[in-house]
N, C-alpha and C positions, 0 to 999 in steps of 0.2 A: 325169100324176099322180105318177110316179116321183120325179122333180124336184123337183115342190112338195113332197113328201111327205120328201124326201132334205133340203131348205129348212128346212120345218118340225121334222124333228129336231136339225138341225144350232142353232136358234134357242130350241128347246129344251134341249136341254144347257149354251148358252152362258148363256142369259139366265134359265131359270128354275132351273138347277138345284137343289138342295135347297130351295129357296124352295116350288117348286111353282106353279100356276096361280093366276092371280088375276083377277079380274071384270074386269079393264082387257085381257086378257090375250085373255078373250075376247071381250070389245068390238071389241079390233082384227082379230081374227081374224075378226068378220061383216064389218067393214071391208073386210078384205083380199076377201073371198065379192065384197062388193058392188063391189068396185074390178073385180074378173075378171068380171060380168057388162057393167060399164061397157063395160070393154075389148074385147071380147065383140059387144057390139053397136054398140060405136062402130066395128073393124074392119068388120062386116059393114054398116052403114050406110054408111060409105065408100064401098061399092064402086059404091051406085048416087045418094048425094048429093055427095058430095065431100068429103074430110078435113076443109076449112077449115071448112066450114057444118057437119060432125059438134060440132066442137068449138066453133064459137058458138054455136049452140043449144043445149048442154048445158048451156052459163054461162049462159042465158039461161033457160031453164025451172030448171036450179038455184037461180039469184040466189035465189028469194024464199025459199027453204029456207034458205041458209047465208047469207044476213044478219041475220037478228035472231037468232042463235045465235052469231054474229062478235060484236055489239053487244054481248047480254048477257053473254057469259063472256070476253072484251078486256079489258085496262085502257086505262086511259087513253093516247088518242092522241099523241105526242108531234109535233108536229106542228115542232117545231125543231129536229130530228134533222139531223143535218151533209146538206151536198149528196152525200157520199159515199154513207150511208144510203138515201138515197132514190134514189140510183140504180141501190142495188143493189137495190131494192123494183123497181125498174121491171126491171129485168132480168131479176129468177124471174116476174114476173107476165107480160111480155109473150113475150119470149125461152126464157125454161125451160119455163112452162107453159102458153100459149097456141101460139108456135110450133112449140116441141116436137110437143104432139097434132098440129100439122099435118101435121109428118113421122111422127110414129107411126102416126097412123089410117094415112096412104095407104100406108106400110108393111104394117099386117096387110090390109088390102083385097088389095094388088098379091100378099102371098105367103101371105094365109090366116094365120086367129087360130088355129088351133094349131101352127101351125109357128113363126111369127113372135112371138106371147108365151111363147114358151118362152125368148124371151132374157132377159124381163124377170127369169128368174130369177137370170140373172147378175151383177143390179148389186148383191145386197148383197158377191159375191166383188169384183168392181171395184172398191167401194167399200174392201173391205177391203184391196186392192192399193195402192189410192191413199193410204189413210191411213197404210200404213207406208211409203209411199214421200217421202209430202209434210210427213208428221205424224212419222215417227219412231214408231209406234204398233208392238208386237212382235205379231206373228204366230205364231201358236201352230199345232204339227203337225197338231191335229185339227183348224182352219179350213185347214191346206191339203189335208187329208185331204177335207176335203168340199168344198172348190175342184173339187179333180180329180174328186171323184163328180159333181158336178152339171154340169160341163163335159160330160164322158162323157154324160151322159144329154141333155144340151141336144143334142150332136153328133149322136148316133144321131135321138134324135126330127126333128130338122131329115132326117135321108137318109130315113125311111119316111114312105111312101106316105098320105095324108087324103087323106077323099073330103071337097070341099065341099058340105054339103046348105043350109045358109043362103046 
């Protein structure tokens, strides 16, 4: 909780400040709730279906939810998009996010979802790494101020002790 909590301030200062909260703001924030139960049970299903079948079955009792909400709010499909485009289309779908869960679930299964999602809170600091490293993008003291707090917390939580009860 430290971490997220360290996350959510740091996301807050950067993004909402003087603006303040907005309906979108909280939409992603039940998002973010329902993505950490996913994770949650997709972890703890791993451990006695198998990563690979956590994460096709999700797509598969998902499907009928998030396609006619893909349909209605999509524009129009460009279906002549260069070869380059569509294979970077196949690459997040098959590669980033299909394979990926493969190796994620059987990661929190093999080391436990609260040890093990506590990385996830590092990638928006990676991300932030990478984009001024690849992007040129400036880094400001308070994002590495809270680089180093949320490393710090990621570190410790990974050395203490969870009992698994799921």
């Amino acid at each position: 909780m430290a971490g997220a909590s360290a996350v959510l301030i740091f996301a807050l200062i950067e993004g909402a400040g003087a603006e303040g909260l907005h309906a979108a703001d909280l939409l992603l924030a039940a998002a973010v709730a329902c993505a950490a139960v996913g994770y949650a049970q997709g972890g703890a299903l791993s451990r006695t279906l198998g990563s690979w079948q956590v994460i096709c079955w999700a797509l598969v009792f998902g499907a009928p939810f998030i396609l006619p909400i893909v349909l209605i709010f999509s524009g129009p499909i460009n279906w002549q998009a260069s070869q380059a485009s569509w294979l970077g289309f196949i690459y997040v779908a098959l590669f980033s996010q299909l394979i990926g869960f493969f190796a994620w679930n059987r990661g929190l299964a093999l080391g436990g979802v609260a040890k093990i999602g506590q990385l996830q809170l590092l990638q928006t600091f990676v991300t932030l790494a990478a984009s001024a490293m690849f992007l040129s993008e400036a880094v400001t003291g308070l994002q590495i101020i809270f680089a180093v707090l949320v490393v710090g917390i990621v570190a410790l939580g990974r050395k203490m002790r969870v009992d698994r009860t799921a």
